[in-house]
N, C-alpha and C positions, 0 to 999 in steps of 0.2 A: 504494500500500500504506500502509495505517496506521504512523504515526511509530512505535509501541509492535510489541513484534514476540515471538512464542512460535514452538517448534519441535511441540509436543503439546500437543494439545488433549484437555481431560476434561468429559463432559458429565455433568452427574446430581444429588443433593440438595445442598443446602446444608450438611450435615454435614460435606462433603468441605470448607471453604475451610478448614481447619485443615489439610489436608495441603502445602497451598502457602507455603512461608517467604518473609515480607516481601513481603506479599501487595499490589499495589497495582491498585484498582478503577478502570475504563474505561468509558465508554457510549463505543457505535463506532454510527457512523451507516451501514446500505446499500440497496441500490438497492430492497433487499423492505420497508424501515419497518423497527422497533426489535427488537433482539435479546429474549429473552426477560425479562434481567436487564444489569446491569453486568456487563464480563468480570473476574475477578480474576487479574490476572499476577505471575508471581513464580519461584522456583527450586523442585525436588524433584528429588534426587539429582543435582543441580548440571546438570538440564535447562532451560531457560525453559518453562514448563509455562504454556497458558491454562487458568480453570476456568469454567463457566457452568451455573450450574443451568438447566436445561430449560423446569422451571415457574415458573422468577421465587423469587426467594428466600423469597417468602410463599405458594408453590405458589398463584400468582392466574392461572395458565392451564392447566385441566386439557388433556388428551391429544389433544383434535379441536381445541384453541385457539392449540395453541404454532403459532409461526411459525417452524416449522423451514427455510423459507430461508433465514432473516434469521438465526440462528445458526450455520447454516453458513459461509453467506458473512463474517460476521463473523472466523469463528477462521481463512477461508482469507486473509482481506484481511490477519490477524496472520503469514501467513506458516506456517502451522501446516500439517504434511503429514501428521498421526498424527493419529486421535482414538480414546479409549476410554470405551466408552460402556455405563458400568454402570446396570442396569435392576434394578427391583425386577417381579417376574415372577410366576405361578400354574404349578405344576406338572399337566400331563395327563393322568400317568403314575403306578402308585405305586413304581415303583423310582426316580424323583424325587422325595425329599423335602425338607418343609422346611428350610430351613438347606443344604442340599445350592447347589452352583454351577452353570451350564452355561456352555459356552464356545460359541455356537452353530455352527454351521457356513452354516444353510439358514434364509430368510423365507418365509413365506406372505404376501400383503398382504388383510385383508379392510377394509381400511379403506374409506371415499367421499368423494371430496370434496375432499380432502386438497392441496394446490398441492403438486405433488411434482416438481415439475423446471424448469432452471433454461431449460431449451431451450425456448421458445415457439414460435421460428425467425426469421426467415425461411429460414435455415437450418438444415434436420431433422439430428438430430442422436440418434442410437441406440446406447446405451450398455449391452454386454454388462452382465447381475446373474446370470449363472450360479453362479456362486461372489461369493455376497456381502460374505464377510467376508473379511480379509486373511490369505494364509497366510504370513507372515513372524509377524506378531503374534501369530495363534491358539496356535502352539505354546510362545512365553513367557506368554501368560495362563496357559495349563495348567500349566504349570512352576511357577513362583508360587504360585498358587492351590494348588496340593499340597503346594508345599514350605512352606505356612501349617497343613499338615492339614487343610485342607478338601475333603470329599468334592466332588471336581471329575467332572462327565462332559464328555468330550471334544468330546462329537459333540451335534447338538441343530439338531431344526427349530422357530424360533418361529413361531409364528401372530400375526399381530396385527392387533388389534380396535379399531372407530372407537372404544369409549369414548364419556360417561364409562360407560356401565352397563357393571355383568359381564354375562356371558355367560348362556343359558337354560340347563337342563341338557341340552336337545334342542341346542341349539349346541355345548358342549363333548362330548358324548357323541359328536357328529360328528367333532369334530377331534381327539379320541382315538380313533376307529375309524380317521382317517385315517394315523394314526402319526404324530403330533405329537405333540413332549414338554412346549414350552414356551407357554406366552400370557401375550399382554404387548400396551400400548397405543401403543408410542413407538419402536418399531422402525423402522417403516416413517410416512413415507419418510425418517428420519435419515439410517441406513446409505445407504441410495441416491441421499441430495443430495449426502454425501461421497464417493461414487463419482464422482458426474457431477463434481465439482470434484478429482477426482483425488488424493483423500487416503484414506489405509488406514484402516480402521474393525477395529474388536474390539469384541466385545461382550461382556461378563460379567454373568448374568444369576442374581442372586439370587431363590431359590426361596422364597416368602412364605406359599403356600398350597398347599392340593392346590383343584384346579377344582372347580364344581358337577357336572360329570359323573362323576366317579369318587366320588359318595356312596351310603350303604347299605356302606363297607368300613371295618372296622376302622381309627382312628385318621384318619379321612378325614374329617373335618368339610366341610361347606361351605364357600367364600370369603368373606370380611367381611372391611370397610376397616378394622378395629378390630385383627382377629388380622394382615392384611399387616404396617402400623404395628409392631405388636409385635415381628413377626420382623424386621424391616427395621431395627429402631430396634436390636437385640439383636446383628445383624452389621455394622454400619456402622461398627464398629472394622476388623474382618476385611477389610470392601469395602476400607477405604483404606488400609489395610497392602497388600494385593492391588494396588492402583494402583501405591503406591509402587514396590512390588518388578519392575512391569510396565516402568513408566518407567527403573528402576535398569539392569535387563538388556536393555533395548533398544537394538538396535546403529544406531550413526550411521548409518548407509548401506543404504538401502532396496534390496531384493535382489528383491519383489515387480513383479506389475505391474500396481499401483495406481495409480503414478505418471505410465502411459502409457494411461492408460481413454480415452481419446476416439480414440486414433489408430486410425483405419479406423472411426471413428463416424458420421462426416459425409457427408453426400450433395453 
């Protein structure tokens, strides 16, 4: 295990290293090549908290590039058994808007290609995603995120897309027919290598745009990297107040079973 050591890990922009007090930067070395960025460690609400931006502090890996092993296994080699992983997201839906949160519960994976597990073998190794996100954490996300006044929905299947492009409107008109609320590029396989290494995931998914499928409706514009930016840049006070509060009310003692994902995995 790495000399340096965190209890909860936070993946997401660079915005966030202002919520970590007496931040101190790490390049961790592992078996997959380099994390996406330096980890910054440090305390929030007097937890050891790791934080690492996804895309590199200069966003130099868009969404099919990040080497989500190599950040995973970084924040498990710290020791970390929590991670919260706030997304900037496209709404499906129009009773998801803008500015609005979800707390997801459900993934879809459309991605290809993707290095998504840490099991190669020689020993197979088959790891329940029935319930992908952790149910110890989900309900302090909601908590938080409400008691911020943020229109929080509880419940939420995201879909997630190789990226970088958006979606066509024949693509999203599909995964809105499908009842899907949220889409997003960085879901999968995050959530799912933190399973296989046995750590809790949450995800709080900030709502940036309405999709290219729900246009022709009032107040529905199309998706642009220009208007996400805007919304995104407009709540990333609210995101990391929301961490904080997630980190503050989280109890020492894991009650989930995150922690035991591989037992009865193995062949």
């Amino acid at each position: 295990m790495a000399k340096e050591s965190a209890e909860i890990g936070v993946f997401g922009g660079s915005g966030f290293y202002s919520l970590i007090e007496n931040a101190r930067e790490v390049w961790l070395e592992t078996p997959y090549g380099a994390p996406s960025d330096k980890v910054a460690l440090g305390e929030v609400a007097g937890r050891r908290v790791a934080f690492l931006p996804r895309h590199g502090k200069d966003h130099r890996y868009p969404p099919q590039s990040i080497n989500y092993r190599a950040n995973l296994w970084a924040m498990k080699e710290l020791g970390v058994t929590r991670i919260i992983g706030p997304t900037a997201c496209g709404s499906l839906v129009p009773e998801v808007k803008p500015g609005d949160m979800v707390v997801c519960d459900q993934v879809v994976d459309r991605t290809s290609g993707r290095k998504d597990t840490f099991y190669d073998g020689p020993v197979t190794t088959h790891v329940s995603f029935a319930d992908p996100y952790c149910p110890q954490l989900r309900p302090i996300a909601i908590e938080q995120l409400r008691k911020l006044g943020i229109t929080t929905h509880e419940k939420g299947t995201v879909v997630v897309i190789q990226g970088p492009r958006f979606s066509t409107r024949a693509e999203s008109r599909w995964f809105s027919g499908l009842g899907w609320e949220v889409i997003n590029m960085t879901q999968y396989p995050e959530s799912y290598l933190a399973r296989e290494l046995e750590m809790c995931y949450v995800n709080i998914s900030l709502i940036t745009d309405y999709d290219v499928g729900l246009e022709g409706m009032p107040g529905m514009e199309p998706v642009s990297h220009e208007e996400v930016m805007k919304v995104f840049a407009s709540n990333n006070e609210r995101v990391r107040r929301a961490i904080f509060g997630i980190i503050e009310a989280m109890p020492k003692q894991r009650t989930c079973g995150c922690g035991s994902a591989l037992a009865g995995a193995r062949f």
